[in-house]
C-alpha positions as CSV (number, residue, x, y, z in Angstrom):
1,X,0.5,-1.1,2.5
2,X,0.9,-4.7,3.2
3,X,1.7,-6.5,-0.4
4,X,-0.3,-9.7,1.1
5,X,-3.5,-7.8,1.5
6,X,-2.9,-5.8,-1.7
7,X,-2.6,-9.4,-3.3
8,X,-6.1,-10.5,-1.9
9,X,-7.5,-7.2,-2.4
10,X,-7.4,-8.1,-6.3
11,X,-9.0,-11.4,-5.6
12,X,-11.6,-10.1,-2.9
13,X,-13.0,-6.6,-2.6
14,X,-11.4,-5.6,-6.3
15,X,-11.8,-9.0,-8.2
16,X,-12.5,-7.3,-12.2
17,X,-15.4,-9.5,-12.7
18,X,-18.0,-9.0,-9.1
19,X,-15.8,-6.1,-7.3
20,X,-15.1,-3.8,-10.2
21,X,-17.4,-4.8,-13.1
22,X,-15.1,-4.9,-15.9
23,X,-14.0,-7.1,-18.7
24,X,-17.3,-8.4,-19.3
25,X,-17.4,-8.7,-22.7
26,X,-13.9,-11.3,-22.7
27,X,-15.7,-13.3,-19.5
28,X,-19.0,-13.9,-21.3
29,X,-17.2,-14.7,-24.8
30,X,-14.5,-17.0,-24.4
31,X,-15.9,-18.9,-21.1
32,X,-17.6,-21.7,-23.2
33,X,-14.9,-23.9,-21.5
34,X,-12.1,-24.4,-18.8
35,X,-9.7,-24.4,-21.3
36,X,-10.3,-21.6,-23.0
37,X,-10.9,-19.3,-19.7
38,X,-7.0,-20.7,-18.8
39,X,-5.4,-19.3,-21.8
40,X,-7.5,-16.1,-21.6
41,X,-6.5,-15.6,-18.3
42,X,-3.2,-16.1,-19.0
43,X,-2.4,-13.6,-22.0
44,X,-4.0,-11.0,-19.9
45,X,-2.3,-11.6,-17.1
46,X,1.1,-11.5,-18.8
47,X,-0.6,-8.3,-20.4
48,X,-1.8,-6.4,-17.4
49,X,1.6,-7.4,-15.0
50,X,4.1,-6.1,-17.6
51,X,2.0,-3.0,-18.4
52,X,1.7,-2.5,-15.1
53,X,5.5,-2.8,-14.0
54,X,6.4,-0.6,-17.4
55,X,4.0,2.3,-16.9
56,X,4.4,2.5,-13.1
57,X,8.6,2.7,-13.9
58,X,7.7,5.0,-16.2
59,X,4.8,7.4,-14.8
60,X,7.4,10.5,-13.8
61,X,8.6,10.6,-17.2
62,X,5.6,10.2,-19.2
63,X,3.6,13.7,-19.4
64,X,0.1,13.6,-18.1
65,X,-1.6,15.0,-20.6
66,X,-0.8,12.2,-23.1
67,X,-0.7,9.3,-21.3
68,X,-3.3,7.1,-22.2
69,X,-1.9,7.1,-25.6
70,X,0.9,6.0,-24.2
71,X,-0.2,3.2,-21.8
72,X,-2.0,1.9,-24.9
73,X,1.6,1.6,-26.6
74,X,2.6,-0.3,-23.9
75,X,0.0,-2.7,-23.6
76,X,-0.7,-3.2,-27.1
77,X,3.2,-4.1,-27.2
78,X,2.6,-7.4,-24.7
79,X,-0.7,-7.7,-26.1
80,X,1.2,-8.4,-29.6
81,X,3.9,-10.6,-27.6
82,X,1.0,-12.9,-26.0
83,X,-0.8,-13.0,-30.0
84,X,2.3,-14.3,-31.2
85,X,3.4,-16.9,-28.7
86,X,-0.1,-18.0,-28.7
87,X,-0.6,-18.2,-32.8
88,X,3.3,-20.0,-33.0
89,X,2.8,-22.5,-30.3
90,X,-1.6,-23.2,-29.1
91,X,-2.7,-22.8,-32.5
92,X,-6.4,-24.5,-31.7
93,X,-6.3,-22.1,-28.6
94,X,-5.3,-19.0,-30.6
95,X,-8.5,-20.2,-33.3
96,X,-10.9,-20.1,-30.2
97,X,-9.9,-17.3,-28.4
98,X,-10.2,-15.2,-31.6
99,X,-10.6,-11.3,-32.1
100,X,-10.9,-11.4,-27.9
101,X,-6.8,-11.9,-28.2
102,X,-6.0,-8.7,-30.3
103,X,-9.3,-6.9,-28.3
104,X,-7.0,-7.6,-24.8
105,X,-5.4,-4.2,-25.6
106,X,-8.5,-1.9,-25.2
107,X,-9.4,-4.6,-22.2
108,X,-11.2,-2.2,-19.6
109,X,-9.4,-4.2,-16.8
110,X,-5.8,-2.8,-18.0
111,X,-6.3,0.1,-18.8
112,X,-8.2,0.5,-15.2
113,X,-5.5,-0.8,-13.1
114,X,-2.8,1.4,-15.4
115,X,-4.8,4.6,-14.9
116,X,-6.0,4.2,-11.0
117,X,-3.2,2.0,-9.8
118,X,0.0,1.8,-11.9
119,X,0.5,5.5,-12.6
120,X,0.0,6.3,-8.7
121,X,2.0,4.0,-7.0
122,X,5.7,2.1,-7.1
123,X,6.6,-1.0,-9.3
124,X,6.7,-3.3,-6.6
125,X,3.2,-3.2,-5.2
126,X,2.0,-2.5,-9.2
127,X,3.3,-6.1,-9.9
128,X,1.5,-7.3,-6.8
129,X,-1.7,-5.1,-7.9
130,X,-1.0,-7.0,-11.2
131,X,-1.0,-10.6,-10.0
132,X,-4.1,-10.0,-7.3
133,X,-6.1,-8.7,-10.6
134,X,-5.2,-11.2,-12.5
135,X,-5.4,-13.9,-9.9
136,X,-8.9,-12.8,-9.4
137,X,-9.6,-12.4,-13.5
138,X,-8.5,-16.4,-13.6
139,X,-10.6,-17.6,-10.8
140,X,-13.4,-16.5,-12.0
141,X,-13.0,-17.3,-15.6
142,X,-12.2,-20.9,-14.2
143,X,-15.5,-21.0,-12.2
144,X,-17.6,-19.7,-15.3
145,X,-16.1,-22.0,-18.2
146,X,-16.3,-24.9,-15.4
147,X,-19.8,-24.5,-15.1
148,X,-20.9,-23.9,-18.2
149,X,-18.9,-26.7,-19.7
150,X,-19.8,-29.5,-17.2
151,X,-23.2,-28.5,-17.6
152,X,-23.3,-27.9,-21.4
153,X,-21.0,-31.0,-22.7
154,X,-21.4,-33.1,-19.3
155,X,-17.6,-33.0,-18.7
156,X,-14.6,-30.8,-18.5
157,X,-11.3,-31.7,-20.5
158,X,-8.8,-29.7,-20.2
159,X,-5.4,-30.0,-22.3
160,X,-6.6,-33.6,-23.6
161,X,-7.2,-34.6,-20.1
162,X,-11.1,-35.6,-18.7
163,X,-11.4,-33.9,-15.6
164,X,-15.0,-34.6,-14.5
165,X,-17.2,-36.4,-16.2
166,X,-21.1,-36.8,-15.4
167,X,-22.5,-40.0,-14.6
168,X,-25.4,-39.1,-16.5
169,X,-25.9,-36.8,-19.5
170,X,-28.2,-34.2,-18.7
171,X,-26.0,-32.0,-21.1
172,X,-28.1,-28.2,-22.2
173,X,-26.1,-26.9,-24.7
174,X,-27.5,-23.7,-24.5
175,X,-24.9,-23.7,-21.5
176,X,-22.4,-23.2,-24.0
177,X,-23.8,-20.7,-26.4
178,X,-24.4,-17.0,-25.4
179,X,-27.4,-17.2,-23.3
180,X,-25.6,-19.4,-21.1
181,X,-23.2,-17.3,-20.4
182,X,-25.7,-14.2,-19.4
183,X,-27.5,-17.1,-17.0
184,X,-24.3,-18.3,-15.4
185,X,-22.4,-14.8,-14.3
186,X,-25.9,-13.2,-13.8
187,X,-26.4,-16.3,-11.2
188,X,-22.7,-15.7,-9.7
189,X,-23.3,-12.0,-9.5
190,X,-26.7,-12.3,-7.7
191,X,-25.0,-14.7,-5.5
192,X,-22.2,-12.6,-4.3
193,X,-24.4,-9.0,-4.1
194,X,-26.5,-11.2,-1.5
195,X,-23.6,-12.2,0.8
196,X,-22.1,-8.4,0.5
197,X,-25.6,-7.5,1.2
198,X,-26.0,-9.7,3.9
199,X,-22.1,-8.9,5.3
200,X,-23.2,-5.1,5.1
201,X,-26.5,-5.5,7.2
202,X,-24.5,-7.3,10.2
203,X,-22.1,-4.1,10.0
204,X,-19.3,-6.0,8.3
């Protein structure tokens, strides 16, 4: 394995949100801004590259048969680090993220990659396995917040700061509640099925 095409292979052909399907229900929650797809992305990444480097160190000694208990100990362990770092220092972040912080533990994207990938393979290429997925998990956050945001508020701020602001304010705040959320990944999903599609039919 080369660890620079296991790195792009979490961004690419394994990205959580259009290669493997999972994590939806965080993606669709918490994407009603920039901001708050940033510090999603980055309490599960801490999450899912620590779990991954502990239960991949670990997989000879821990007995099959009750492992997934186990990897939920471990994750629920970071997941409970991230909570509290978050709650003593991003308070207004922590009050926006919610339940979805807490909910990281049972996150279908860790306990995927700590099943298929972490328990099979070294900790080297489980940290790089780590940082593809959750490479891939922030991109795609990033784009979804961005777009509802810019279309629901007609501007981003991120951290205090205006990124973007429209010149005019053709703002839809339904962008912003649920059903804009369904619109925007549904649009991204058909987006990127048609290019695979399209890649497939020229034999790619």
């Amino acid at each position: 394995m080369d660890p620079l095409s296991e790195y792009i292979r979490g961004i690419t052909r394994d990205n959580p949100i259009f290669g493997l399907v999972l994590g939806l229900c965080p993606t669709l929650a918490v994407t009603t801004s920039v901001e708050n797809a940033i510090g999603m992305s980055a309490g599960t990444a801490f999450v899912l590259i620590c779990s991954n480097i502990f239960v991949s160190a670990l997989r000879k000694q821990i007995p099959s048969a009750v492992r997934l208990p186990i990897f939920i100990i471990i994750i629920a362990t970071f997941v409970s680090i991230v909570k509290m770092i978050m709650q003593a220092y991003f308070p207004p972040m922590y009050a926006a993220l919610g339940v979805f912080i807490p909910l990281i533990v049972v996150n279908c994207i860790i306990i995927g990659r700590a099943e298929a990938y972490a328990n099979k393979n070294n900790v080297f290429y489980s940290f790089i396995d780590g940082l593809g997925i959750s490479t891939g998990f922030l991109l795609v956050l990033m784009l979804i917040g961005g777009i509802r945001e810019i279309l629901g508020t007609g501007q981003i701020v991120t951290f205090d700061f205006t990124l973007i602001t429209l010149p005019i304010n053709p703002s839809v705040t339904t962008m912003i509640l649920p059903p804009g959320a369904f619109l925007t990944i549904g649009a991204l999903m058909g987006i990127v099925n048609y290019q695979k599609e399209k890649k497939r039919a020229k034999g790619g």
